[in-house]
N, C-alpha and C positions, 0 to 999 in steps of 0.2 A: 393500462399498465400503471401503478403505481411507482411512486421517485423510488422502493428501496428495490422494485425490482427492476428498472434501467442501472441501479447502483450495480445491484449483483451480475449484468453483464456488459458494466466496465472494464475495460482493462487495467494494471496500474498504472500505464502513463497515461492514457486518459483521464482515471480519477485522479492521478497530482497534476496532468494541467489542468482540471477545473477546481480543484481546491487552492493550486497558485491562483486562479483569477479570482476566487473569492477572497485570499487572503488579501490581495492587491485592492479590492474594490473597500472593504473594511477599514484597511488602512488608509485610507483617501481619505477618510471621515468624512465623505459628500453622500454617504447613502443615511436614508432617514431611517431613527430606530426601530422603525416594525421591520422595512426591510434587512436590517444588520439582524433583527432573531433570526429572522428565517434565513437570509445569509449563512448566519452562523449554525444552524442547526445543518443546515445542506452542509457545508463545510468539517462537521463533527462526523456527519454520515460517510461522506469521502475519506475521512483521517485513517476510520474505523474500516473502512475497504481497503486501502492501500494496504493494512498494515497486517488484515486478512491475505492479500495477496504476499504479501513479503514472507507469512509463515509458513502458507504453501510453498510458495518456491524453496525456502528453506531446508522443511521437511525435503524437497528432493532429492535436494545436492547429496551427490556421495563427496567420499575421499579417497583418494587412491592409496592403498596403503603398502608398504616396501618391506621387503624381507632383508632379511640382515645383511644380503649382499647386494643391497640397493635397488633390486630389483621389483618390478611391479609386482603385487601377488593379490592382486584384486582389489577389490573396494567395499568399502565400512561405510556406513551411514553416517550422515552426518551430528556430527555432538554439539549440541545450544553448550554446553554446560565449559 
């Protein structure tokens, strides 16, 4: 199994608490520069998954939308915009 696919079945809170720990270990400035690439390149790969999962979820969410007597009258997809 290659790192991007244990990335691909992260969850989001897993990949940000291992992207907090890398952010954490970086900032120490105790890790030696080859380890801070590759640190950092692991920690690019996690950024770039969370924020894959964040659009999925996104895309899910509806909204419940109300008719002009306030009443529920189903739900609309959700609008980025």
């Amino acid at each position: 199994m290659t790192d991007a696919d244990s990335l691909t079945d992260l969850s989001f809170e897993e990949a940000l608490k291992q992207l907090e720990a890398i952010v954490r270990q970086l900032e120490s400035g105790d890790v030696p520069l080859d380890e801070s690439i590759t640190l950092y390149a692991k920690g690019d790969a996690l950024r770039r998954r969370c924020e894959e999962r964040l659009k999925a979820a996104q895309a899910r969410i509806e909204k419940i939308s109300l008719g002009a007597d306030g009443a529920p009258r189903g739900t609309e997809p959700f609008d980025a915009g």
